[in-house]
Steps between C-alpha positions, in 0.01 A plus 500: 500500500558188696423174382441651098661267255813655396394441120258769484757738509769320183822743620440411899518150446844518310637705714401292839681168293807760405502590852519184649747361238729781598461413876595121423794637306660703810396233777850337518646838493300587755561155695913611472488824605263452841739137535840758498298755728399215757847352521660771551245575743492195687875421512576835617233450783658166592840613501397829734297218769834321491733827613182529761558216623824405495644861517663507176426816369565572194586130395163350470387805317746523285516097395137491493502810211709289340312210437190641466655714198631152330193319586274755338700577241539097401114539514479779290763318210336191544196687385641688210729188378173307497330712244 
């Protein structure tokens, strides 16, 4: 029930503190993967406004997949490396 101490049940409250631990274990894997996603993403977007634009097609998309897969996927080693 809401606002029960977790104590009065001893397994809930171990599993609530395994839970969490578990969660602050995959954070920065978490953190690399949605980094990689959004600059691909975001590149990819850029470089399609540019062929818009400046009628470029498929220059800016193509350039702009291409940094968004080394800029994520520095993210992504930076992340792992760190460990």
């Amino acid at each position: 029930m809401p606002g029960q101490d977790h104590d009065s049940e001893p397994g809930l409250g171990k599993s609530l503190e395994s839970l969490q631990e578990s969660a602050q274990q995959a954070a920065p894997a978490a953190t690399a993967s949605y980094s990689l996603i959004g600059a691909i993403i975001l590149f990819t977007g850029i470089g399609y406004g540019v062929d818009v634009w400046k009628g470029t097609a498929p220059w800016g998309l193509v350039i702009g997949l291409m940094l968004g897969l080394v800029t994520g996927f520095y993210q992504l080693a930076r992340a792992v490396w760190r460990r």
